[in-house]
PDB file of N, H, CA, C and O in Angstrom:
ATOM      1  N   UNK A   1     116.319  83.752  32.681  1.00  0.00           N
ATOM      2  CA  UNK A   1     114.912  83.929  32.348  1.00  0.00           C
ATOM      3  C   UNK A   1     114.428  82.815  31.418  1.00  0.00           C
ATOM      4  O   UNK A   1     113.277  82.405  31.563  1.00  0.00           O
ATOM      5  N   UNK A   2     114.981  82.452  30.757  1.00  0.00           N
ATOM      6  H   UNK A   2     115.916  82.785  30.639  1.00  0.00           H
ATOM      7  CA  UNK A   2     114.704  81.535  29.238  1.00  0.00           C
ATOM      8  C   UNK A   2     115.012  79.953  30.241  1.00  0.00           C
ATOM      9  O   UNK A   2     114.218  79.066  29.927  1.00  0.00           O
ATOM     10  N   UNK A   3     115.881  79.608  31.187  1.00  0.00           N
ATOM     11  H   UNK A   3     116.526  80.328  31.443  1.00  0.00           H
ATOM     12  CA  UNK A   3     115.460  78.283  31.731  1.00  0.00           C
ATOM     13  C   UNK A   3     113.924  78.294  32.405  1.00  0.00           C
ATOM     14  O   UNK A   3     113.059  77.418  32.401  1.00  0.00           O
ATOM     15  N   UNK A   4     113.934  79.539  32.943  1.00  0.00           N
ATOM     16  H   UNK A   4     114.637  80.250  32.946  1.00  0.00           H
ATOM     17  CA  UNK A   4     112.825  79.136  34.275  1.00  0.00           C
ATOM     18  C   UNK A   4     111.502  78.733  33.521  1.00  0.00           C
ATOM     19  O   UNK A   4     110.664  77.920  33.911  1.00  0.00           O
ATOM     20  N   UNK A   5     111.487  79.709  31.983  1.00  0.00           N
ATOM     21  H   UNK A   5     112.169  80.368  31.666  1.00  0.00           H
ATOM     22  CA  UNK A   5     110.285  79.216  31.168  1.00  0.00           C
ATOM     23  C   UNK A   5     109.952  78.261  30.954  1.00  0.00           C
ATOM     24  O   UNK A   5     108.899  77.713  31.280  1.00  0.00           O
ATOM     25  N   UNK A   6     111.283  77.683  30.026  1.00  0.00           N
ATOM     26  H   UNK A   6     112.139  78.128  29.760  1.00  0.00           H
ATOM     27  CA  UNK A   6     111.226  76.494  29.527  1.00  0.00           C
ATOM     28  C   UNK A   6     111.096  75.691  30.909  1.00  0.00           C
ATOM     29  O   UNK A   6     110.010  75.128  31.047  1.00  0.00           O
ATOM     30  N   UNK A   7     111.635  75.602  31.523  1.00  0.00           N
ATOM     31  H   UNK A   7     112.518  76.059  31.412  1.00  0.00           H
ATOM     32  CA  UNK A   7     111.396  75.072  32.982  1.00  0.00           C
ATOM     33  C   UNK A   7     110.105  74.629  33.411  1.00  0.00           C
ATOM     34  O   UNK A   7     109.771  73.547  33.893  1.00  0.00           O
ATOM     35  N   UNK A   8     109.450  75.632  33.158  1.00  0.00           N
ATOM     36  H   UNK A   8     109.722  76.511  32.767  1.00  0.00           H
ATOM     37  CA  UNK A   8     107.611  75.416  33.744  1.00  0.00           C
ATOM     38  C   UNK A   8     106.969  75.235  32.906  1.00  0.00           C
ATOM     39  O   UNK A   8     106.072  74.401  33.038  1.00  0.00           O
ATOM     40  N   UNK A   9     107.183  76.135  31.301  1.00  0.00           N
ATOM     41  H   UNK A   9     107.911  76.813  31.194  1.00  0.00           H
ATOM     42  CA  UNK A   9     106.727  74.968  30.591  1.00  0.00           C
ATOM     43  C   UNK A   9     106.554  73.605  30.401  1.00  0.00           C
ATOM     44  O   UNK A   9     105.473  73.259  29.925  1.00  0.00           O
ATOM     45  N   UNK A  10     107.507  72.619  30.709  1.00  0.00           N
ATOM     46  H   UNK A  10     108.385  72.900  31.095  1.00  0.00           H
ATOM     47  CA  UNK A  10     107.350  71.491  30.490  1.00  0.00           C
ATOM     48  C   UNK A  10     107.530  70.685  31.593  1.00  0.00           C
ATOM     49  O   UNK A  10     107.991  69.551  31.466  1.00  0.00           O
ATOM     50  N   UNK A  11     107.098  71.321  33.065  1.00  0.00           N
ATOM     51  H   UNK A  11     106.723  72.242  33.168  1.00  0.00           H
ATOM     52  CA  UNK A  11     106.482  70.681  34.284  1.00  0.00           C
ATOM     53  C   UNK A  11     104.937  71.257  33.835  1.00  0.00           C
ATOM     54  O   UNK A  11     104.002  70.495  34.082  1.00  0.00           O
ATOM     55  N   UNK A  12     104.677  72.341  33.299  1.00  0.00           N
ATOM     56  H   UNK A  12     105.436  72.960  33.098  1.00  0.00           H
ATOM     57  CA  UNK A  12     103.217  72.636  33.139  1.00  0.00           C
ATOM     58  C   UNK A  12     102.792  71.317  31.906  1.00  0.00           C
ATOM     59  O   UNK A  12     101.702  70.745  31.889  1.00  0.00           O
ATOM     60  N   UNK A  13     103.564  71.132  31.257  1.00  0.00           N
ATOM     61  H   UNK A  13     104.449  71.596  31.271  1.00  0.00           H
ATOM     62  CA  UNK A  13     102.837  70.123  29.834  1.00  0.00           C
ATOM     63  C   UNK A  13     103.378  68.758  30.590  1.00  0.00           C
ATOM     64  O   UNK A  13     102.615  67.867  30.215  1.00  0.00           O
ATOM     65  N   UNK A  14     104.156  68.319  31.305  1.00  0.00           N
ATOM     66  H   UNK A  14     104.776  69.043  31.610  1.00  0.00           H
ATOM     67  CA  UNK A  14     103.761  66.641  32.204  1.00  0.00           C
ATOM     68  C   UNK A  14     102.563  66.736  32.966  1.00  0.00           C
ATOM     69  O   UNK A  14     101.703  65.863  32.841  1.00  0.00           O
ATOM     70  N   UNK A  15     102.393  67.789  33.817  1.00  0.00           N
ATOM     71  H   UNK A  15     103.091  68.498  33.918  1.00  0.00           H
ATOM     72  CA  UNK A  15     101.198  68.018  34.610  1.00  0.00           C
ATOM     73  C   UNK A  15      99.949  67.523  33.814  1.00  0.00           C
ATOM     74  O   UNK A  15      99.102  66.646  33.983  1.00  0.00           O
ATOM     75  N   UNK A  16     100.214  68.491  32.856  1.00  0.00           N
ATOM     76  H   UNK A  16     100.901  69.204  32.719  1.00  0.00           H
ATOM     77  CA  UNK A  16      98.581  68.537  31.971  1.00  0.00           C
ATOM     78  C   UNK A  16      98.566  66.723  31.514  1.00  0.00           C
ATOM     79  O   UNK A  16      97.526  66.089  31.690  1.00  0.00           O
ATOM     80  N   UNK A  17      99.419  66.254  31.117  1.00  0.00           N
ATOM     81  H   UNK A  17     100.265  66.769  30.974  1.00  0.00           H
ATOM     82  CA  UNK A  17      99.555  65.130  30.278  1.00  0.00           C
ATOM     83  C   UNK A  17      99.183  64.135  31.407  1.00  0.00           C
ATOM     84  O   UNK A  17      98.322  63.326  31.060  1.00  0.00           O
ATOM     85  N   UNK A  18      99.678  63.997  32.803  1.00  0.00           N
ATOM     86  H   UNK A  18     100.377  64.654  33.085  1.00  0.00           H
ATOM     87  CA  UNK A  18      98.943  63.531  33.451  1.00  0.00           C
ATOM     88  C   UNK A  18      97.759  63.707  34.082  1.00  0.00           C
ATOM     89  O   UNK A  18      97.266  62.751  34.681  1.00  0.00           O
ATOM     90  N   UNK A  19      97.106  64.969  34.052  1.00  0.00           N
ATOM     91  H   UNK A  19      97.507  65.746  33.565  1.00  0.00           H
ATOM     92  CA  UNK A  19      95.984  64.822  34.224  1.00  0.00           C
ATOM     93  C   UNK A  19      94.776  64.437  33.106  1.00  0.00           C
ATOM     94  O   UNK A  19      93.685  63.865  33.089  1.00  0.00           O
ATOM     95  N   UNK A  20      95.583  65.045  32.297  1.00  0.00           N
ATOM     96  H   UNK A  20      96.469  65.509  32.311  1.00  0.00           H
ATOM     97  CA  UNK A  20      95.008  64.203  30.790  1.00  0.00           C
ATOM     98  C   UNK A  20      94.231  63.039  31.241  1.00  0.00           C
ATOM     99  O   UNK A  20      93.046  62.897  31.540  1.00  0.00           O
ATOM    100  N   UNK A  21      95.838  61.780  31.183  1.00  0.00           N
ATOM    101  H   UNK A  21      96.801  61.895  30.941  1.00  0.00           H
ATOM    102  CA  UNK A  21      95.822  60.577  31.399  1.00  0.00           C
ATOM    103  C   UNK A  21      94.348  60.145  32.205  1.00  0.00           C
ATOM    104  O   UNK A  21      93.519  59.351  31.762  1.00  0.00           O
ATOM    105  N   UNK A  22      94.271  60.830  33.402  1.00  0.00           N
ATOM    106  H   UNK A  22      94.946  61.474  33.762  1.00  0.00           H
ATOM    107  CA  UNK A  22      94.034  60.438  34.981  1.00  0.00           C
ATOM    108  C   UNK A  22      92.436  60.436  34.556  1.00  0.00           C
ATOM    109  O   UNK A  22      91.658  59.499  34.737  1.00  0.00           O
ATOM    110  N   UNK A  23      92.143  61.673  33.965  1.00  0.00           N
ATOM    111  H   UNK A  23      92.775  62.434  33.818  1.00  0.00           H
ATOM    112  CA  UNK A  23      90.545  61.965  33.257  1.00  0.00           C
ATOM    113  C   UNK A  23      90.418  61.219  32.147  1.00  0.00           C
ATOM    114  O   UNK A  23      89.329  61.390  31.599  1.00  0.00           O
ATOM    115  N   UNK A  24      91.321  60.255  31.473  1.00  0.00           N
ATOM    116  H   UNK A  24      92.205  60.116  31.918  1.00  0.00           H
ATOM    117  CA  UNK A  24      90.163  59.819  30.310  1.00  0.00           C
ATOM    118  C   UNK A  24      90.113  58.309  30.338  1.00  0.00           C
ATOM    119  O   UNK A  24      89.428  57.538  29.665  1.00  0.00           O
ATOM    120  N   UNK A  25      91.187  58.031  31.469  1.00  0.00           N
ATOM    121  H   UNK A  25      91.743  58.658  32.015  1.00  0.00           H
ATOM    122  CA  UNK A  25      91.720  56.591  31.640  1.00  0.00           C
ATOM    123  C   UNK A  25      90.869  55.975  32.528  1.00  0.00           C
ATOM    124  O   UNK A  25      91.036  56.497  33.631  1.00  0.00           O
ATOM    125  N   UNK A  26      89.936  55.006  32.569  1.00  0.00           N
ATOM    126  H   UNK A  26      89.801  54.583  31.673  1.00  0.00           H
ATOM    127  CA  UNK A  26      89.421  53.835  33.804  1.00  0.00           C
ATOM    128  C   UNK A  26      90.566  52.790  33.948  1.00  0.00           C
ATOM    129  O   UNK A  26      90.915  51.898  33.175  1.00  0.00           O
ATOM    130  N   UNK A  27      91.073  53.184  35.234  1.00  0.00           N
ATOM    131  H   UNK A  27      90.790  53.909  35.862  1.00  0.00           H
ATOM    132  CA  UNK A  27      92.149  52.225  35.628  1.00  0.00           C
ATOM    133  C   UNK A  27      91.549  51.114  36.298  1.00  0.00           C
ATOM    134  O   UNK A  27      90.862  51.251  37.310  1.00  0.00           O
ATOM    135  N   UNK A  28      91.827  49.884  35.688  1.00  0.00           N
ATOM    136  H   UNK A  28      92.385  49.773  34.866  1.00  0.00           H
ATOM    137  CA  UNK A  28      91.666  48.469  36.484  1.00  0.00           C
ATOM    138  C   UNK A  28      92.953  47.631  36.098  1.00  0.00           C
ATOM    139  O   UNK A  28      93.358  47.030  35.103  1.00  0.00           O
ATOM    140  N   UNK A  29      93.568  47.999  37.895  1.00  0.00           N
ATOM    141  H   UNK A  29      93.239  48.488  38.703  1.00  0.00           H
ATOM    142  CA  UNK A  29      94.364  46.992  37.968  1.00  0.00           C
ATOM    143  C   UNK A  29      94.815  45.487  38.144  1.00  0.00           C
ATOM    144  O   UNK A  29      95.928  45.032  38.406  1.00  0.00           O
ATOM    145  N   UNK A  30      93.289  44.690  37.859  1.00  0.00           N
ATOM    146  H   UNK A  30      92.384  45.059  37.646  1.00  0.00           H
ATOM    147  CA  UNK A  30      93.368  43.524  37.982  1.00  0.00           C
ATOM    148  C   UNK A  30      92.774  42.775  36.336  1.00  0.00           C
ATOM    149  O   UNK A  30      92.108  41.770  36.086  1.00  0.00           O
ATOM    150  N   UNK A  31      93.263  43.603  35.663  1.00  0.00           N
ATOM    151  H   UNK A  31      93.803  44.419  35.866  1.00  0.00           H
ATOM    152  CA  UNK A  31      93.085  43.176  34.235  1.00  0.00           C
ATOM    153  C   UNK A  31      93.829  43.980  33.214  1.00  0.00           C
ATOM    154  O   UNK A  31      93.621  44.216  32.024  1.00  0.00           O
ATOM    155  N   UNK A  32      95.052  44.427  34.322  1.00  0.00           N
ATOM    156  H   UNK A  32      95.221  44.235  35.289  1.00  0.00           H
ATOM    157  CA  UNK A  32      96.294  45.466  33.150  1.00  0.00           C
ATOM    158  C   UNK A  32      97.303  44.678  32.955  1.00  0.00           C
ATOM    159  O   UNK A  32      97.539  44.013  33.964  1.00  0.00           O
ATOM    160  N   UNK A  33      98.004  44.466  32.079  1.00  0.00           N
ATOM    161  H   UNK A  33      97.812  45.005  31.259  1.00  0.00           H
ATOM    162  CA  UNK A  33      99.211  43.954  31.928  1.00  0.00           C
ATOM    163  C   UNK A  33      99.774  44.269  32.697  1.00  0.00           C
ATOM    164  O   UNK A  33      99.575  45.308  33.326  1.00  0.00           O
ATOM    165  N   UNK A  34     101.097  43.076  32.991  1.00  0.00           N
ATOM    166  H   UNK A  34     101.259  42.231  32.480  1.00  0.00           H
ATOM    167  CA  UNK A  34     102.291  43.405  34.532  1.00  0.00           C
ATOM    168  C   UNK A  34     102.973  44.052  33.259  1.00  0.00           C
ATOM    169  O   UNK A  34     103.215  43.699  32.104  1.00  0.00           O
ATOM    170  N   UNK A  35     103.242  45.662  34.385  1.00  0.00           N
ATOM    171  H   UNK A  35     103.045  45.949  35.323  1.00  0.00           H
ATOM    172  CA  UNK A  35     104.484  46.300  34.353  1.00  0.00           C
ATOM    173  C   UNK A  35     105.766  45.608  33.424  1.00  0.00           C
ATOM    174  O   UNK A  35     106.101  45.913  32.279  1.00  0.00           O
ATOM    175  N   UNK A  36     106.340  44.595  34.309  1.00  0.00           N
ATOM    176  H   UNK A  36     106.068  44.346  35.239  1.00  0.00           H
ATOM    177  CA  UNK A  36     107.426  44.129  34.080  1.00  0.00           C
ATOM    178  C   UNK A  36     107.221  42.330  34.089  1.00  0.00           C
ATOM    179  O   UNK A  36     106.741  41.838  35.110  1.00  0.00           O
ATOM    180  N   UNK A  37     107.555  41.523  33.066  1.00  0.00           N
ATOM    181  H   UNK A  37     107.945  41.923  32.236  1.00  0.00           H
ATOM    182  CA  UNK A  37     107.036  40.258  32.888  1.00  0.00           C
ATOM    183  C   UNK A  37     108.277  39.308  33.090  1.00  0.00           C
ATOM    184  O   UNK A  37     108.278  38.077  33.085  1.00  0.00           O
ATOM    185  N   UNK A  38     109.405  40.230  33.282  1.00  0.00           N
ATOM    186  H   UNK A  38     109.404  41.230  33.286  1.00  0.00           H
ATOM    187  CA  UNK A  38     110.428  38.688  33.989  1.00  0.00           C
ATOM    188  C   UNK A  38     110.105  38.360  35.143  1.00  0.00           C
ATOM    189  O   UNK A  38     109.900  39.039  36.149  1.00  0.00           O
ATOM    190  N   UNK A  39     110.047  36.682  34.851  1.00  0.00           N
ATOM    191  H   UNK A  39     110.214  36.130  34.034  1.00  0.00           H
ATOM    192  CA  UNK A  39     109.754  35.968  36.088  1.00  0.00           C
ATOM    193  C   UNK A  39     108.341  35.629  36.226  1.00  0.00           C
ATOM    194  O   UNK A  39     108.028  34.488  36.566  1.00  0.00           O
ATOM    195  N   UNK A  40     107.327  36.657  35.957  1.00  0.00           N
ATOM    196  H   UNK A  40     107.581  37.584  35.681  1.00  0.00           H
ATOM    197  CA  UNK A  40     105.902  36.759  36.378  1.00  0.00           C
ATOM    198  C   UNK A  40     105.268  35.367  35.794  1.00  0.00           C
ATOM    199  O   UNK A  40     104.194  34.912  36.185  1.00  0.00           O
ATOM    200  N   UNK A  41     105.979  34.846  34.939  1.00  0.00           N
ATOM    201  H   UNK A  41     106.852  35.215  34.621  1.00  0.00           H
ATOM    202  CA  UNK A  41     105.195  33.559  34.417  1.00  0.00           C
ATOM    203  C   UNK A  41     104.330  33.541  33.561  1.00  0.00           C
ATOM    204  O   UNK A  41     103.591  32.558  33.494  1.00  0.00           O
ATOM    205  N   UNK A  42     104.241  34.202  33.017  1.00  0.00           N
ATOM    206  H   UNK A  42     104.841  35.000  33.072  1.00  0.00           H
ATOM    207  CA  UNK A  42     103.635  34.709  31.224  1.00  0.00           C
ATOM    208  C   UNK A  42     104.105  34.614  30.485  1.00  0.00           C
ATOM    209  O   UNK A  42     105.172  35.226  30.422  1.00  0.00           O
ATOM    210  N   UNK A  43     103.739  33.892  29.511  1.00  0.00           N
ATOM    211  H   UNK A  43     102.873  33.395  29.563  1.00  0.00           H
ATOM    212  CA  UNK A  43     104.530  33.597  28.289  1.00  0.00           C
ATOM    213  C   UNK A  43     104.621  34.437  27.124  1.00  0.00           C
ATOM    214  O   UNK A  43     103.876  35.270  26.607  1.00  0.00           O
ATOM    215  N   UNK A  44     105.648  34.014  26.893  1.00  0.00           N
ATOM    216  H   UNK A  44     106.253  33.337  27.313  1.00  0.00           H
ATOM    217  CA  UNK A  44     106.053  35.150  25.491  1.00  0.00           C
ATOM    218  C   UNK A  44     105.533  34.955  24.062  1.00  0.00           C
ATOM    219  O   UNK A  44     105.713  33.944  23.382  1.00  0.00           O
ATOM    220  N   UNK A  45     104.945  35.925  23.742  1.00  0.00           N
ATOM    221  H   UNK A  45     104.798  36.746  24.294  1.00  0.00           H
ATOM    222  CA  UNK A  45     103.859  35.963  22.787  1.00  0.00           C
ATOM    223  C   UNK A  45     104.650  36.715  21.196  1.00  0.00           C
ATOM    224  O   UNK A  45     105.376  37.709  21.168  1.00  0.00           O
ATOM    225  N   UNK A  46     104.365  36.161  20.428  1.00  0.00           N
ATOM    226  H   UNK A  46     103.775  35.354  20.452  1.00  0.00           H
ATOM    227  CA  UNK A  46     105.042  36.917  18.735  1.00  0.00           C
ATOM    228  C   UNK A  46     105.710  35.661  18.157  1.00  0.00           C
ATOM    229  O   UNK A  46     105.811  34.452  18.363  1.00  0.00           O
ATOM    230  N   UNK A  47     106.001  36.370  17.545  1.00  0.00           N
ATOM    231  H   UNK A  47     105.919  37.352  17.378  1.00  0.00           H
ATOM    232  CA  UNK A  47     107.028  35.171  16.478  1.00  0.00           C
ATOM    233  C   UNK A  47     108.549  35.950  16.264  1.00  0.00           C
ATOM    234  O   UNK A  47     108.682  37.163  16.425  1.00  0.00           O
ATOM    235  N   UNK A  48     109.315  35.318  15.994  1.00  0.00           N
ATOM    236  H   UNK A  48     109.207  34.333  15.863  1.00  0.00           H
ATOM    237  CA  UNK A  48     110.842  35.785  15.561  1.00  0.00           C
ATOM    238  C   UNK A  48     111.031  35.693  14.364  1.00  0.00           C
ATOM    239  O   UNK A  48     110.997  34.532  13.957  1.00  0.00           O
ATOM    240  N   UNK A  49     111.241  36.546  13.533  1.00  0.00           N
ATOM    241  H   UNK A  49     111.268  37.489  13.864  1.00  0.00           H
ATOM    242  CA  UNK A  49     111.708  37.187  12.002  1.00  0.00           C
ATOM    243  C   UNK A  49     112.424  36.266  11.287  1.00  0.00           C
ATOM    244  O   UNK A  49     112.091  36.086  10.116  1.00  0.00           O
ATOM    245  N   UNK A  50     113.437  35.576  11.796  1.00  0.00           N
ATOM    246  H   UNK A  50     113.707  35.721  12.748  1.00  0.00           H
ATOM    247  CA  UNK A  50     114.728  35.108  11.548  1.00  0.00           C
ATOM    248  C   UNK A  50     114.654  33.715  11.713  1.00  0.00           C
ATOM    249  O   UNK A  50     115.693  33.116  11.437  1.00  0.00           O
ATOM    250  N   UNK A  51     113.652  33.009  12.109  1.00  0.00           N
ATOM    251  H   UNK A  51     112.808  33.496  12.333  1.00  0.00           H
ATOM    252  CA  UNK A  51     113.179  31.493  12.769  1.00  0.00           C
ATOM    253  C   UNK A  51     112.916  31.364  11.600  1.00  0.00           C
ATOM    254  O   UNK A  51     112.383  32.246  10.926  1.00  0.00           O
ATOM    255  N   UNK A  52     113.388  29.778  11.013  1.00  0.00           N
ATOM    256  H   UNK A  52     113.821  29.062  11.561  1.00  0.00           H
ATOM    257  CA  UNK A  52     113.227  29.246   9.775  1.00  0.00           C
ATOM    258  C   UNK A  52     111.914  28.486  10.131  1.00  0.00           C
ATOM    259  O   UNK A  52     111.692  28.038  11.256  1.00  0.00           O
ATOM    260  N   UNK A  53     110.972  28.371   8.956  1.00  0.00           N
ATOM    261  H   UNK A  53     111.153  28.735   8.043  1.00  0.00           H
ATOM    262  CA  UNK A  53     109.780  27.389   9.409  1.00  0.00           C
ATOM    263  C   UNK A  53     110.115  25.993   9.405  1.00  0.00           C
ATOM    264  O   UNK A  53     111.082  25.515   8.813  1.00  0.00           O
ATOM    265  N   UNK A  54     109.154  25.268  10.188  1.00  0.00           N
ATOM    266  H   UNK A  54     108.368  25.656  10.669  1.00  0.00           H
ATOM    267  CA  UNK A  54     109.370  23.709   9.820  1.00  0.00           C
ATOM    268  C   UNK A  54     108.963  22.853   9.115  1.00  0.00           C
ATOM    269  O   UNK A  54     109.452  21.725   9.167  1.00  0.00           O
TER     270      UNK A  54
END
């Protein structure tokens, strides 16, 4: 009894969380960041902590 709850509880709270998402989000996919940036040819942006200045 206590899995099946918890069970649907928290397919009921991803559900909600994506519909959340789906209603408050304007998706445009031709001005979102790539997913995944190896390879894509974008350069890497920040600085490193540990890089001595020059």
């Amino acid at each position: 009894m206590t899995r099946k709850v918890t069970a649907s509880l928290s397919l009921l709270f991803i559900v909600g969380l994506v519909l959340f998402d789906q209603g408050t989000a304007r998706l445009n996919p031709y001005q979102a960041p790539a997913a995944f940036a190896l390879g894509s040819g974008q350069v890497a942006s920040g600085g490193f902590c540990g890089a001595l200045p020059q």
